[in-house]
C-alpha positions in Angstrom: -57.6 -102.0 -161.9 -55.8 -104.3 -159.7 -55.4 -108.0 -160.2 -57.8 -110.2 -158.7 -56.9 -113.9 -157.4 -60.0 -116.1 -158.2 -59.9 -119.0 -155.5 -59.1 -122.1 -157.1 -62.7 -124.6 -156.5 -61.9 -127.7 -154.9 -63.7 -130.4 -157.2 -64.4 -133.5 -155.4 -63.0 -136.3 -158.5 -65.1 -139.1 -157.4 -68.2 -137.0 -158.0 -66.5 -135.4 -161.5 -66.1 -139.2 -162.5 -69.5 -140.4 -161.7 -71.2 -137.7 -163.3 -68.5 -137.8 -166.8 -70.0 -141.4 -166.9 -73.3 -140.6 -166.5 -72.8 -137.9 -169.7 -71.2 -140.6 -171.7 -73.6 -143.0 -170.9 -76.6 -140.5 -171.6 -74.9 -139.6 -175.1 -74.5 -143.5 -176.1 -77.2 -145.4 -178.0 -76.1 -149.0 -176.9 -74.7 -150.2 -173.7 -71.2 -149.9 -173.3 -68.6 -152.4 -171.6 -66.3 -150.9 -169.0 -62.8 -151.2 -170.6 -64.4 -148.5 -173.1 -66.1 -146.4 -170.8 -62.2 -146.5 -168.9 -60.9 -145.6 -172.5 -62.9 -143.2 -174.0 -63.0 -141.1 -170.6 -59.5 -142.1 -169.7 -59.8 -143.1 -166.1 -58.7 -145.8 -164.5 -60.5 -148.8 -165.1 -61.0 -150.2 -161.9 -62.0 -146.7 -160.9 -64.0 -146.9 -163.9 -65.4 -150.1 -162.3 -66.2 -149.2 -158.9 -68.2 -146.2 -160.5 -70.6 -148.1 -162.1 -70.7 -150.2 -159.7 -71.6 -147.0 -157.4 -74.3 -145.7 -160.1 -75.5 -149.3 -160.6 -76.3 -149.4 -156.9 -78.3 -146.2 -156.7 -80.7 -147.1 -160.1 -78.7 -144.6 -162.0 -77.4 -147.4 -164.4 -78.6 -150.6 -165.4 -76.0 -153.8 -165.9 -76.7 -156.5 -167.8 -74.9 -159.4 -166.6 -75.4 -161.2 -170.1 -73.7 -158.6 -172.1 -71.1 -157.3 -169.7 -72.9 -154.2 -170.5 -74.1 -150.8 -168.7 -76.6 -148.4 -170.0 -78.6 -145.4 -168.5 -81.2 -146.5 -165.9 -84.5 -144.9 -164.8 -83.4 -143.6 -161.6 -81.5 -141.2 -164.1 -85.0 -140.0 -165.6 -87.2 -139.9 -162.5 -84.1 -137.3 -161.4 -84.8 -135.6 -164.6 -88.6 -135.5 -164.7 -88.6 -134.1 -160.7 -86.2 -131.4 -162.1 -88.2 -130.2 -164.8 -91.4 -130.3 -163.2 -92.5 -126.5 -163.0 -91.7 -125.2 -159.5 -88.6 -127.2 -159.9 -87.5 -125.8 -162.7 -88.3 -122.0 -162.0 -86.1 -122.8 -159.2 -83.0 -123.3 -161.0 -83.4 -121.1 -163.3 -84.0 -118.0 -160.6 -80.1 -117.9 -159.8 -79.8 -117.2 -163.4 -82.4 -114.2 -163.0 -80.6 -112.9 -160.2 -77.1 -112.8 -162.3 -78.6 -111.1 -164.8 -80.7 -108.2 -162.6 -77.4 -108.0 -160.0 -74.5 -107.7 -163.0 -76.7 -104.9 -164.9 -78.9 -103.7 -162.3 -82.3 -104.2 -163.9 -84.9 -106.5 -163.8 -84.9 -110.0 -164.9 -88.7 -111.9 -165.5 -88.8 -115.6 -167.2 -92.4 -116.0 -169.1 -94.0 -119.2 -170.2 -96.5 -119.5 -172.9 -99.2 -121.0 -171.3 -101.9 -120.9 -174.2 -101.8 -120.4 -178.0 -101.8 -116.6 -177.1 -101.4 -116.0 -173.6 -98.0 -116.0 -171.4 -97.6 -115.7 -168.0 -94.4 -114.5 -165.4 -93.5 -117.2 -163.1 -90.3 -115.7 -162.1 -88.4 -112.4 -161.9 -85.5 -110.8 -160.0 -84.9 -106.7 -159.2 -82.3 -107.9 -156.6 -79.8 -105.4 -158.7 -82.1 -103.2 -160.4 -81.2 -99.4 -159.7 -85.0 -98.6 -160.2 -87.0 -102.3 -159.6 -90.2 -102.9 -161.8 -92.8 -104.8 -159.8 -94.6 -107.9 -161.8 -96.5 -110.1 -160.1 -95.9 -113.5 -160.7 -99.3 -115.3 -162.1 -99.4 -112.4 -164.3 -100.7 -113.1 -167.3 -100.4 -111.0 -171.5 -101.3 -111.5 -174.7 -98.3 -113.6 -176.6 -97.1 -111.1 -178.6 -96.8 -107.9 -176.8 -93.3 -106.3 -176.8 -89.9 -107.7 -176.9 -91.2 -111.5 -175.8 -93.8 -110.7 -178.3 -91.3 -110.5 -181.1 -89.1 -113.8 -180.0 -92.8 -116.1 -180.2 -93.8 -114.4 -183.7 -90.7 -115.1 -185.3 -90.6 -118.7 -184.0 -94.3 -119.2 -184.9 -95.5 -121.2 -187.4 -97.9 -118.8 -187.9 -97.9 -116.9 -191.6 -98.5 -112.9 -192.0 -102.0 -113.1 -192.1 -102.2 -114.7 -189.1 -99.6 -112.8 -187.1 -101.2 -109.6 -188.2 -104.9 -110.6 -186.8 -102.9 -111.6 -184.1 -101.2 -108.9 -183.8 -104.3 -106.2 -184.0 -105.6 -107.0 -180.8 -103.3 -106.5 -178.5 -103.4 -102.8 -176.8 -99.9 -101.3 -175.8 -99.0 -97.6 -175.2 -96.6 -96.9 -178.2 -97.5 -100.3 -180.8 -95.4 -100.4 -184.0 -97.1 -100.3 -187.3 -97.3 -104.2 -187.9 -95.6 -103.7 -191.1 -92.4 -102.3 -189.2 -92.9 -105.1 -186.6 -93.2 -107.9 -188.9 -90.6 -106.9 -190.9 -87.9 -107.1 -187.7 -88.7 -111.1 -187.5 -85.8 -112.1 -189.4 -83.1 -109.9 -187.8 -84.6 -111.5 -184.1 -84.6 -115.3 -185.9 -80.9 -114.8 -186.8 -80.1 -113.2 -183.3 -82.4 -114.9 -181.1 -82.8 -111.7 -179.3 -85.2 -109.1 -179.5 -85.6 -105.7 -178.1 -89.1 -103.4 -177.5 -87.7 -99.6 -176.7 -90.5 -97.9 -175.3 -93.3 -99.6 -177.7 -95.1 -101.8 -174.5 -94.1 -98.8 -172.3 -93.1 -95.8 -172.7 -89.8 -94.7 -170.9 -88.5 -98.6 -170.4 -86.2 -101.2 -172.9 -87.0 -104.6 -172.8 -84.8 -107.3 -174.3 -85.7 -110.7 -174.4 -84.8 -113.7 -176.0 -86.9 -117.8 -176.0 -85.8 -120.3 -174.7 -86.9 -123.6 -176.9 -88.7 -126.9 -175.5 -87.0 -130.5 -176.8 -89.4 -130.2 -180.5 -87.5 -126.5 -181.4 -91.0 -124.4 -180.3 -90.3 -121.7 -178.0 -92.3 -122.2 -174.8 -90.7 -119.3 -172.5 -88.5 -116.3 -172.7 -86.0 -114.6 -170.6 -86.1 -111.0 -170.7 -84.4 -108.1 -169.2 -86.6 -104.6 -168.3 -84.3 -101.3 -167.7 -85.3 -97.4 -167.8 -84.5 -96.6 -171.1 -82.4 -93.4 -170.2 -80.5 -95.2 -168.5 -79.0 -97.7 -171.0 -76.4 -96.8 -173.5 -75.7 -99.1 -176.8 -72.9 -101.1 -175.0 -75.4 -101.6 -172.3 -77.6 -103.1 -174.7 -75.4 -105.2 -176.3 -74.3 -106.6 -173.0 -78.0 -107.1 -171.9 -78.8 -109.0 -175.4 -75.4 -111.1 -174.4 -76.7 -112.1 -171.1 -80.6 -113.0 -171.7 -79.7 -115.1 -174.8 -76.9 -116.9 -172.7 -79.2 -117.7 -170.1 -82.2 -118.6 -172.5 -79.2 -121.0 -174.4 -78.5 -122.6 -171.1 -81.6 -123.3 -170.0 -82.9 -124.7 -173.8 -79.8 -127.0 -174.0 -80.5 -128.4 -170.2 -84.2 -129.2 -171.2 -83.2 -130.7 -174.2 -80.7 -132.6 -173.0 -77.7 -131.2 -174.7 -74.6 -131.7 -172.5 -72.6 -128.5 -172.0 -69.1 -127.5 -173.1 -66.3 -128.1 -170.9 -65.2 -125.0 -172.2 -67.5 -123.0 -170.6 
């Protein structure tokens, strides 16, 4: 395979600045004075100044002329709130459905638990799927059917008894003995991941894996749907790779959790 030059991004450092500020801002209990904003992030610190000055301005930060100080303002949250409000959200989070579908060519669909043991699809991609699976959106199962199932139950607070009533009235083509299903819990705990081969339908592999609101309860899952002939092991692996990367992104922005530089 021949070497591919990536095109370097041309970052506009202004912007970069503005928004490292807001971060360290966000991530601060107290208000902060300018000569240690300008230390801590090592910028300049009348470029330091003129940023504030800049995020003052639009309601983004708040100055307090008393203290010297600067500390997050509301402007930041009402940004927030609009972003998270449903159709808002779903929008962001469909480029990451698309990655997913295009890079392994199956379908992507994003559920949110809408009752104690109801979800419903309110997005999904088959812009790569080889063979697409049509869902409409609005569409609406029991909580724990198949892989998406598996990723609620073992975040539930619920206790065996109460998974397995649960659990005995939901109608699927291929269902697991509950025993067998309750006792592959822990493994999707420690791997936030889950996988339903053929058990919700026969002939398809769904992995999925939840994506957690700001109180650690799982509120919606990303999941990947692929003909099961079609998948090998690697294929598998790579598909539980992506979903719970894309859940991970999505829990941290909703709870806040500012992202590595790294990645």
């Amino acid at each position: 395979m021949g070497s591919e030059t990536v095109p370097q991004t041309k970052l506009v450092g202004a912007l970069v600045g503005g928004i490292s500020v807001l971060r360290y801002l966000s991530a601060s209990n107290n208000p902060i004075g300018v000569t240690q904003v300008a230390r801590d992030l090592s910028i300049n610190p009348s470029t330091c100044f003129n940023l504030l000055r800049t995020l003052v301005h639009e309601g983004l930060v708040v100055f307090n002329p008393d203290t010297k100080t600067y500390q997050i303002g509301l402007g930041l949250v009402e940004i927030a709130h609009s972003a998270l409000n449903g159709a808002s959200l779903v929008r962001m989070i469909q480029p990451l459905l698309d990655r997913i579908s295009a890079e392994n060519q199956v379908t992507a669909t994003l559920w949110q638990k809408v009752r104690e043991d109801r979800v419903m699809l309110i997005a999904t991609s088959g812009s790569g799927a080889v063979i697409s699976i049509h869902m409409n959106i609005g569409q609406r199962l029991p909580c724990f059917v198949g892989a998406m199932g598996r990723c609620f139950a073992a975040f539930s607070n619920m206790n065996k008894a109460q998974l397995k009533a649960a659990y005995s009235k939901i109608r699927i083509e291929n269902p697991v003995p509950f025993e067998d299903w309750y006792a592959g819990l822990p493994e999707v705990r420690e791997k936030s991941c889950a996988i339903d081969e053929g058990n919700f339908s026969r002939g398809f592999t769904t992995i999925s894996s939840p994506v957690f609101d700001t109180e650690g309860h799982p509120t919606m899952t990303i999941s990947a749907v692929a003909v099961t002939a079609q998948l090998d092991r690697s294929e598998i692996e790579r598909l539980e790779n992506a979903v719970r990367n894309a859940a991970a992104q999505i829990t941290a922005a909703v709870q806040g959790i500012p992202r590595s530089n790294s990645s």
